[in-house]
C-alpha positions in Angstrom: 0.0 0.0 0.0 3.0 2.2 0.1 2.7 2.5 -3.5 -1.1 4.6 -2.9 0.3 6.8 -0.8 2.8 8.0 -2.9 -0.4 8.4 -5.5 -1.9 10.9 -2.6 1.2 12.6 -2.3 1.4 13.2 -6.1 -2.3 14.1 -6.4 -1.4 16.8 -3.4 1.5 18.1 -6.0 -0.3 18.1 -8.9 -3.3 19.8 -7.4 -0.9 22.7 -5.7 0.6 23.4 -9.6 -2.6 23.2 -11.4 -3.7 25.6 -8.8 -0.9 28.0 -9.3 -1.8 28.2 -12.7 -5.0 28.9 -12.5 -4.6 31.6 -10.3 -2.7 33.6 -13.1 -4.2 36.1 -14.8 -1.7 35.1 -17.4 -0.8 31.7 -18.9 2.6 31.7 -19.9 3.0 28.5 -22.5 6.0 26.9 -20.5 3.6 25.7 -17.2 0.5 25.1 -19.1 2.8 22.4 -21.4 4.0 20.9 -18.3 0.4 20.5 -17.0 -0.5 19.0 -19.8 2.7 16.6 -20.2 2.1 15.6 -16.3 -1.6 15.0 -16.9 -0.8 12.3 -19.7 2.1 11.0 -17.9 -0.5 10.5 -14.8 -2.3 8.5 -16.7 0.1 6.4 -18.5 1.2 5.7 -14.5 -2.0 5.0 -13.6 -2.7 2.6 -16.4 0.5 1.0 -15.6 -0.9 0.2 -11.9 -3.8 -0.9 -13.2 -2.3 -3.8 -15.0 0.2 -4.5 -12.9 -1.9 -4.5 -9.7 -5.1 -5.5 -10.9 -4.5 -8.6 -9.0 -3.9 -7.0 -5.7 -6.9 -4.7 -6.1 -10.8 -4.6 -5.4 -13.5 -4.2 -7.7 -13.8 -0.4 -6.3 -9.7 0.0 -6.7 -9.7 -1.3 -10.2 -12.3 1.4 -11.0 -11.5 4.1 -9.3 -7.8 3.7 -11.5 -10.3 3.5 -14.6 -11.5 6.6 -14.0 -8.4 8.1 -13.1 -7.3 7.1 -16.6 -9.7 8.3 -18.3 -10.5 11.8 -16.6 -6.9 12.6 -16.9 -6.1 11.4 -19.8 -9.1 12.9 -21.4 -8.3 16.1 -19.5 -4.6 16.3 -20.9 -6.2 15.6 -24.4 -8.5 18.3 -24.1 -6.1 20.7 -22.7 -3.4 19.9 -25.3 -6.5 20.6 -28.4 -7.0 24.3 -26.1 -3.5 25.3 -25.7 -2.0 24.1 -29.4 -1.9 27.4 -30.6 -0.6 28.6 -26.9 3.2 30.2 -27.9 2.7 33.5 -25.8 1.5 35.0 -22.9 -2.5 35.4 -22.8 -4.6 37.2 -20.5 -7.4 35.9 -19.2 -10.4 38.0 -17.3 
């Protein structure tokens, strides 16, 4: 289980960036990419648990890392589509 508590820990990480950025009035292109890089990468790790711990895992663990897989990688899909022609600083309101 040491394993899912590292996953809080990086959901606590992730959650204090994505905030950061949000916050901004501005959205500079560098920390928006690395949102959206993290966000796939996320996935990919969670897909990676989910077939290597499927075993070790309840019905509700197995899809809870479903849906993990597929909000975030949907999310870094749809963020990568909104931000493709993102190459300078934009202000939001």
């Amino acid at each position: 289980m040491a394993w899912f508590a590292r996953l809080g820990i990086v959901g606590m990480c992730y959650g204090a960036f994505s905030g950061t950025i949000t916050l901004l009035k501005a959205y500079r292109p560098n920390p928006v990419w690395t949102l959206i890089t993290a966000n796939a990468l996320y996935a990919l790790f969670c897909l990676g648990l989910l077939f290597n711990k499927a075993s070790e895992l309840s019905a509700l663990g197995v899809a809870h890392l479903l849906a993990e897989v597929l909000f975030v990688g949907g999310l870094a899909l749809m963020e990568a589509r909104s931000a493709k022609g993102l190459n300078t600083l934009t202000f939001h309101r």
